[in-house]
TIKOLZA-283276 format. One record per atom (N, C-alpha, C, CB): residue number from 1; y, x, z. Coordinates in nm, 3 decimals. Atoms other than C-alpha are relative to their C-alpha. Last residue first. Glycine has a CB too. Layout:
// residues N
atom seq = NUM&Y = Y&X = X&Z = Z
...
This chain:
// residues 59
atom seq = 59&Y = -0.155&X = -0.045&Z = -0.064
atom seq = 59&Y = 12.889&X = 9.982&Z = 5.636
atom seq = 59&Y = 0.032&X = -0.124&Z = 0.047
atom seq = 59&Y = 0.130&X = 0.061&Z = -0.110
atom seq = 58&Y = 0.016&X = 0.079&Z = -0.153
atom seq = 58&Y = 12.506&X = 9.878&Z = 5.557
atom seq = 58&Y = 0.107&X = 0.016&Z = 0.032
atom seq = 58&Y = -0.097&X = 0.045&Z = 0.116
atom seq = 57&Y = 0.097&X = -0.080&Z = -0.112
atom seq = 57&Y = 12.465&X = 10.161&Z = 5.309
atom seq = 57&Y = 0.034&X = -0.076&Z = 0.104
atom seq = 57&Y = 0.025&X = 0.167&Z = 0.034
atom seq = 56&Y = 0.103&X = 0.007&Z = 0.049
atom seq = 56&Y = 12.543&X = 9.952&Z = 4.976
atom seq = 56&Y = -0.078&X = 0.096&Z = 0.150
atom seq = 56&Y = 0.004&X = 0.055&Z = -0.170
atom seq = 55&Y = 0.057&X = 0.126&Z = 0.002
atom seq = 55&Y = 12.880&X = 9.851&Z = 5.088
atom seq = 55&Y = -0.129&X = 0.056&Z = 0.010
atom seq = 55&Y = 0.030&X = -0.098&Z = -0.121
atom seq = 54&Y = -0.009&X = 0.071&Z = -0.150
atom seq = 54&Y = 12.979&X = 10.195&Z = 5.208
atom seq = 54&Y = -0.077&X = -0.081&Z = -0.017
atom seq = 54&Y = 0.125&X = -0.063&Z = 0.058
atom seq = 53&Y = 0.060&X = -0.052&Z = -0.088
atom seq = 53&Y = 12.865&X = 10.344&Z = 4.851
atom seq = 53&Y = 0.012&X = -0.080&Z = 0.126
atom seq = 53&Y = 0.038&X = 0.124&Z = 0.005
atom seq = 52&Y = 0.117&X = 0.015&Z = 0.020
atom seq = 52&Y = 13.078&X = 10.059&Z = 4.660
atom seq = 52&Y = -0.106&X = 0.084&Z = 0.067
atom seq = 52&Y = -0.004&X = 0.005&Z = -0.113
atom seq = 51&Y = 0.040&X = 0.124&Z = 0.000
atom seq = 51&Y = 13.398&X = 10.125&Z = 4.796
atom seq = 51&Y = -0.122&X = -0.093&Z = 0.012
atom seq = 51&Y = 0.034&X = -0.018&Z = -0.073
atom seq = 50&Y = -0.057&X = 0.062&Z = -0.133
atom seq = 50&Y = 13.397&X = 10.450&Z = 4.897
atom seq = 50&Y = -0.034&X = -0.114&Z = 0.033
atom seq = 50&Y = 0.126&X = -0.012&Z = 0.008
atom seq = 49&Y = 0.061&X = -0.009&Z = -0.064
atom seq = 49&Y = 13.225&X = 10.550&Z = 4.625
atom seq = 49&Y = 0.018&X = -0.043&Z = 0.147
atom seq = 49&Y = -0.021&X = 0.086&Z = -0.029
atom seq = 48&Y = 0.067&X = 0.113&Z = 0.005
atom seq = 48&Y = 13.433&X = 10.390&Z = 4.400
atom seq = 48&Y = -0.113&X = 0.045&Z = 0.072
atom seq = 48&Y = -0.022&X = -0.057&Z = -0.135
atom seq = 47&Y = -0.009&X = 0.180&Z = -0.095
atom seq = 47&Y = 13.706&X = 10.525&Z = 4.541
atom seq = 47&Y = -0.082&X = -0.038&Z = -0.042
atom seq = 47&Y = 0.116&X = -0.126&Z = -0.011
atom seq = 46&Y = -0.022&X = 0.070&Z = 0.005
atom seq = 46&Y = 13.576&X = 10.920&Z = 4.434
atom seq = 46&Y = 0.057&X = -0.159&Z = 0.062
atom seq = 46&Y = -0.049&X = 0.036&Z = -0.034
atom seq = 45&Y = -0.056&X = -0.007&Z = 0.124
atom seq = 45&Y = 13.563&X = 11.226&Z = 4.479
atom seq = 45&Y = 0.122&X = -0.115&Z = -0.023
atom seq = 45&Y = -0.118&X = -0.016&Z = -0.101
atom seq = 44&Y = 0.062&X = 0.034&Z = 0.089
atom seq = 44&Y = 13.438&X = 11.196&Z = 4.851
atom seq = 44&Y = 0.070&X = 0.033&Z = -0.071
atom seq = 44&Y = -0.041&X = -0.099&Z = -0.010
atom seq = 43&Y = -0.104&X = 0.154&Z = 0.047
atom seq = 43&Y = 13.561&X = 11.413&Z = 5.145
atom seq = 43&Y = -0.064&X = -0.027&Z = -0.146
atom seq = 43&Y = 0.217&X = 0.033&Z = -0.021
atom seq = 42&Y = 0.015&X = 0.133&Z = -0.070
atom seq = 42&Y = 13.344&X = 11.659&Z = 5.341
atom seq = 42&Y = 0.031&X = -0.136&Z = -0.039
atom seq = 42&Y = 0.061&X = 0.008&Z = 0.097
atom seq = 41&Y = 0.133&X = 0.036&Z = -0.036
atom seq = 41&Y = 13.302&X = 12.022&Z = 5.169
atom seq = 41&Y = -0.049&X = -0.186&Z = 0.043
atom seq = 41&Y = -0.018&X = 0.103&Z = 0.130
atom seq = 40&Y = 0.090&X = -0.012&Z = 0.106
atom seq = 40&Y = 13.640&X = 11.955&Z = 4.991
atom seq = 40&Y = -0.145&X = -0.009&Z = -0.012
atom seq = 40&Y = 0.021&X = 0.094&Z = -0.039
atom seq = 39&Y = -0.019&X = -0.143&Z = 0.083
atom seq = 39&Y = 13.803&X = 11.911&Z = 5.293
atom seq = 39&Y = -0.062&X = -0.048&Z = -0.113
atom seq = 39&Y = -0.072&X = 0.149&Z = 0.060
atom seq = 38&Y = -0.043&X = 0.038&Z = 0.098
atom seq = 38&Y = 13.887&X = 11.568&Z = 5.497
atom seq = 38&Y = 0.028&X = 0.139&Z = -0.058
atom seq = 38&Y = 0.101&X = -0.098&Z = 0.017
atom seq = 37&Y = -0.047&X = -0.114&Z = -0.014
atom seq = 37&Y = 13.584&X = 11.513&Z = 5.660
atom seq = 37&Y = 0.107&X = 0.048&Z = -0.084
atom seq = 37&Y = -0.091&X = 0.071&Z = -0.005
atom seq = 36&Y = -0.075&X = 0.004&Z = -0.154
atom seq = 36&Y = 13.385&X = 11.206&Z = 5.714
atom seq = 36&Y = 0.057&X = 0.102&Z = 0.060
atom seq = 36&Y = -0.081&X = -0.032&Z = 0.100
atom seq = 35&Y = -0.180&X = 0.060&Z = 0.046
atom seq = 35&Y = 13.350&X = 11.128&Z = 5.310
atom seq = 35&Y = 0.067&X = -0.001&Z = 0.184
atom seq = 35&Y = 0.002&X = -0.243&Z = -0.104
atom seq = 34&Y = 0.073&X = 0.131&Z = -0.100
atom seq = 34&Y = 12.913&X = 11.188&Z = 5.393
atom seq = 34&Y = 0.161&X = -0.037&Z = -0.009
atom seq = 34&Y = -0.101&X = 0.036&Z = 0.200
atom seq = 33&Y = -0.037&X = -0.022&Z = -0.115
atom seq = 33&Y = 12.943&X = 11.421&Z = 5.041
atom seq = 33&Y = -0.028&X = -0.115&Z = 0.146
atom seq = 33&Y = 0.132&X = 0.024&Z = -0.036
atom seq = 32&Y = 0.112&X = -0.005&Z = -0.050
atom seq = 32&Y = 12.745&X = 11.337&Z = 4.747
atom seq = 32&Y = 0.063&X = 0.035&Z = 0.135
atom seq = 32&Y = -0.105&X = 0.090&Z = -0.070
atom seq = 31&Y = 0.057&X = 0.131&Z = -0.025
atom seq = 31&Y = 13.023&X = 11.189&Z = 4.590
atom seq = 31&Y = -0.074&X = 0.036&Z = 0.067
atom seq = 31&Y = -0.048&X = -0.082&Z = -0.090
atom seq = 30&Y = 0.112&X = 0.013&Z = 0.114
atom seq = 30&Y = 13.211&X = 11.524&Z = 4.582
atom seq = 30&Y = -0.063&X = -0.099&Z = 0.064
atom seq = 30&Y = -0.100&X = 0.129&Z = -0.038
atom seq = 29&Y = 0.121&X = 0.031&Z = -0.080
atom seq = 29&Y = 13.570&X = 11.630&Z = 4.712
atom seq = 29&Y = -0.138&X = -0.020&Z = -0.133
atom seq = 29&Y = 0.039&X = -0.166&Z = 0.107
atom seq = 28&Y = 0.129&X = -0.092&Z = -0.010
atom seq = 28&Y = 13.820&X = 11.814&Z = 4.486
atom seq = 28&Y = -0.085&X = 0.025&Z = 0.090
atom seq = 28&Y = 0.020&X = 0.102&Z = -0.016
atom seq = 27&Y = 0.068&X = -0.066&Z = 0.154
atom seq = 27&Y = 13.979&X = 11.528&Z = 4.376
atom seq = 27&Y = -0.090&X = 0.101&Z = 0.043
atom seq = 27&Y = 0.118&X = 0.082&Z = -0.115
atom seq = 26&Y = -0.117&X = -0.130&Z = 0.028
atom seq = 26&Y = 14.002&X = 11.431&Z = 4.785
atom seq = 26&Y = -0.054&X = 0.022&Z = -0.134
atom seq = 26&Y = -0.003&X = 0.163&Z = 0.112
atom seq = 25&Y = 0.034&X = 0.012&Z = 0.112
atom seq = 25&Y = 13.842&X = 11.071&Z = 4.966
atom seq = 25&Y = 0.138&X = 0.147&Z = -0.072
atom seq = 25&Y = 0.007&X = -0.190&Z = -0.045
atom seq = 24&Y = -0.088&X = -0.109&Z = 0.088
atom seq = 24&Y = 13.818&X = 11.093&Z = 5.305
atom seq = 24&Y = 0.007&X = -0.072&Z = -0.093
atom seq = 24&Y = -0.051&X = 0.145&Z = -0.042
atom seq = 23&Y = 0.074&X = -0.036&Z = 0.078
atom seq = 23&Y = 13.659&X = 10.795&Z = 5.550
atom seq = 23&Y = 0.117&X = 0.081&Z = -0.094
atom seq = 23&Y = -0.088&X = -0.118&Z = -0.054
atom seq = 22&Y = -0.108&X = -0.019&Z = 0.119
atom seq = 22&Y = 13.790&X = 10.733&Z = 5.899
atom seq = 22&Y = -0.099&X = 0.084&Z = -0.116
atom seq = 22&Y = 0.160&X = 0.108&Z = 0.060
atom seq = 21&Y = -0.002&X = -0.119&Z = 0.002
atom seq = 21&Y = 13.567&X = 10.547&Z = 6.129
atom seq = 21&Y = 0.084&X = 0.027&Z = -0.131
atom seq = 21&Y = -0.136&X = 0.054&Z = 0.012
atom seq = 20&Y = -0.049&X = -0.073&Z = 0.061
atom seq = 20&Y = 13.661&X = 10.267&Z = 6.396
atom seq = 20&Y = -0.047&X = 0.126&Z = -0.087
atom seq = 20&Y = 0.062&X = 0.016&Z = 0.068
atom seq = 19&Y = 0.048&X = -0.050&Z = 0.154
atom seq = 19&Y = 13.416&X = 10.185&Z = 6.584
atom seq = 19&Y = 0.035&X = 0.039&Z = -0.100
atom seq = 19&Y = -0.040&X = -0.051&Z = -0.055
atom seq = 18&Y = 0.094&X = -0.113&Z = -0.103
atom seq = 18&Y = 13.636&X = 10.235&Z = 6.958
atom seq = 18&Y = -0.058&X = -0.033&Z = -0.182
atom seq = 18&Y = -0.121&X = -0.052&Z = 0.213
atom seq = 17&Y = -0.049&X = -0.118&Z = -0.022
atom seq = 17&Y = 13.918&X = 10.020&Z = 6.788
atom seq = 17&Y = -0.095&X = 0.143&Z = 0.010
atom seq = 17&Y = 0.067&X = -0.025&Z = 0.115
atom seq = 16&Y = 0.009&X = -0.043&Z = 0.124
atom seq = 16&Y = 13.691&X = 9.731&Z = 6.678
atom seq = 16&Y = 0.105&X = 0.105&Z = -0.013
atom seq = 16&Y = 0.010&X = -0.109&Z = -0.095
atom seq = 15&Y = 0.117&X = -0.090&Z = 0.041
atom seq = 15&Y = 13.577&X = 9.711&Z = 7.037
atom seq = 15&Y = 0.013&X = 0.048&Z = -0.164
atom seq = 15&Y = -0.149&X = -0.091&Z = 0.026
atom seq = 14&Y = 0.062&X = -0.131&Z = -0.057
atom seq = 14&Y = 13.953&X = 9.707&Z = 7.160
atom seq = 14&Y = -0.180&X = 0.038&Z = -0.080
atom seq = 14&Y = -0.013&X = -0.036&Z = 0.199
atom seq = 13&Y = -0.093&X = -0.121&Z = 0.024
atom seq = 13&Y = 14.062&X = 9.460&Z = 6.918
atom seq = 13&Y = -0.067&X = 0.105&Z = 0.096
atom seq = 13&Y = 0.171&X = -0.030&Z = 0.038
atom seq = 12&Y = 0.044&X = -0.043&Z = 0.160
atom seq = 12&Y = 13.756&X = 9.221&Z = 7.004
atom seq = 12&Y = 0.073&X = 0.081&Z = -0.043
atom seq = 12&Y = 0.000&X = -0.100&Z = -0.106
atom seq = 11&Y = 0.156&X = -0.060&Z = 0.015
atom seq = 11&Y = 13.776&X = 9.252&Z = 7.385
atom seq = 11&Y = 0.005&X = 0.038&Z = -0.201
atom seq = 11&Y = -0.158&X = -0.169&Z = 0.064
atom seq = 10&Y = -0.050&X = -0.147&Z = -0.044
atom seq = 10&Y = 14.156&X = 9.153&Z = 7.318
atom seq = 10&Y = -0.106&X = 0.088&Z = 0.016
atom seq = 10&Y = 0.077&X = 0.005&Z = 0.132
atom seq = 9&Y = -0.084&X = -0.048&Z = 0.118
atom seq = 9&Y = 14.069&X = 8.835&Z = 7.114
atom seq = 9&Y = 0.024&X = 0.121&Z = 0.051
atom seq = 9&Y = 0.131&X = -0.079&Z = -0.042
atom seq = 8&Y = 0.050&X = -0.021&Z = 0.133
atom seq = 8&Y = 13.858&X = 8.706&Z = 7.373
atom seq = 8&Y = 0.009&X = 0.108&Z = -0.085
atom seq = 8&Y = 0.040&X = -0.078&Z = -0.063
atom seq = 7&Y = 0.110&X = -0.126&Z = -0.016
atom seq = 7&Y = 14.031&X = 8.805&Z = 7.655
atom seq = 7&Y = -0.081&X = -0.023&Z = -0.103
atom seq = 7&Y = -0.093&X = 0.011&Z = 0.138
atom seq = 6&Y = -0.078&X = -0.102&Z = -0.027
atom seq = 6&Y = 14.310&X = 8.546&Z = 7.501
atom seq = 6&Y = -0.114&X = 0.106&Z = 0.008
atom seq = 6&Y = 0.093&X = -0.020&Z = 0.127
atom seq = 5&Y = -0.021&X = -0.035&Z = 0.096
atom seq = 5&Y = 14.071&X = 8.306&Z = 7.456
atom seq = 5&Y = 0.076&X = 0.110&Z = -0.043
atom seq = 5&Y = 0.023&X = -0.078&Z = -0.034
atom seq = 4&Y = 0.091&X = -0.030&Z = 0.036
atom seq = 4&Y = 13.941&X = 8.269&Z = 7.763
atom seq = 4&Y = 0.018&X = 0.057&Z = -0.154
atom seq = 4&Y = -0.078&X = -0.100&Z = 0.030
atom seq = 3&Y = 0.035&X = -0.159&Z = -0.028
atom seq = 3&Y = 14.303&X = 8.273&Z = 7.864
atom seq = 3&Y = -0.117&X = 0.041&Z = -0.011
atom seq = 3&Y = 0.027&X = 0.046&Z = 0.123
atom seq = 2&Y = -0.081&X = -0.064&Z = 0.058
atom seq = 2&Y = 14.408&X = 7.941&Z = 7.628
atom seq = 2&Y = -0.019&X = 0.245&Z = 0.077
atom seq = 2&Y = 0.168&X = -0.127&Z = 0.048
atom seq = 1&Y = 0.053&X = -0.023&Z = 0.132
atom seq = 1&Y = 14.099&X = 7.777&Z = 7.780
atom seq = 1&Y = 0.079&X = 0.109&Z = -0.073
atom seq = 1&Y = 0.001&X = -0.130&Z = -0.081
C-alpha cells in the first residue's frame, strides 16, 4: 500500500511540473496582455488580473 502511494504522489509532482505556467506581471505591462511574457508587450499591469482574470478563464 505504502508504495502505491508513493507512485502516487510522485506521478502527481511530475504532472504538475510539466503544466506548470509562469505568469508576468510589470508596471509597464497592460491587462489586456496574455501575462506569458515578461516585457511590456507580454506581462500584465496588474495583480488583480492575475488573480481574478486566471480565476475567471478556467485557470
Amino acid at each position: 500500500m505504502k508504495k502505491k502511494l508513493a507512485t502516487l504522489l510522485l506521478f502527481i509532482g511530475i504532472v504538475q511540473q510539466v503544466t506548470a505556467t509562469n505568469y508576468y506581471i510589470r508596471i509597464d505591462g497592460d491587462d489586456s496582455n496574455t501575462g506569458l511574457s515578461n516585457t511590456p508587450e507580454g506581462a500584465w499591469r496588474s495583480i488583480n488580473t492575475a488573480l481574478y482574470g486566471y480565476a475567471n478563464w478556467g485557470g
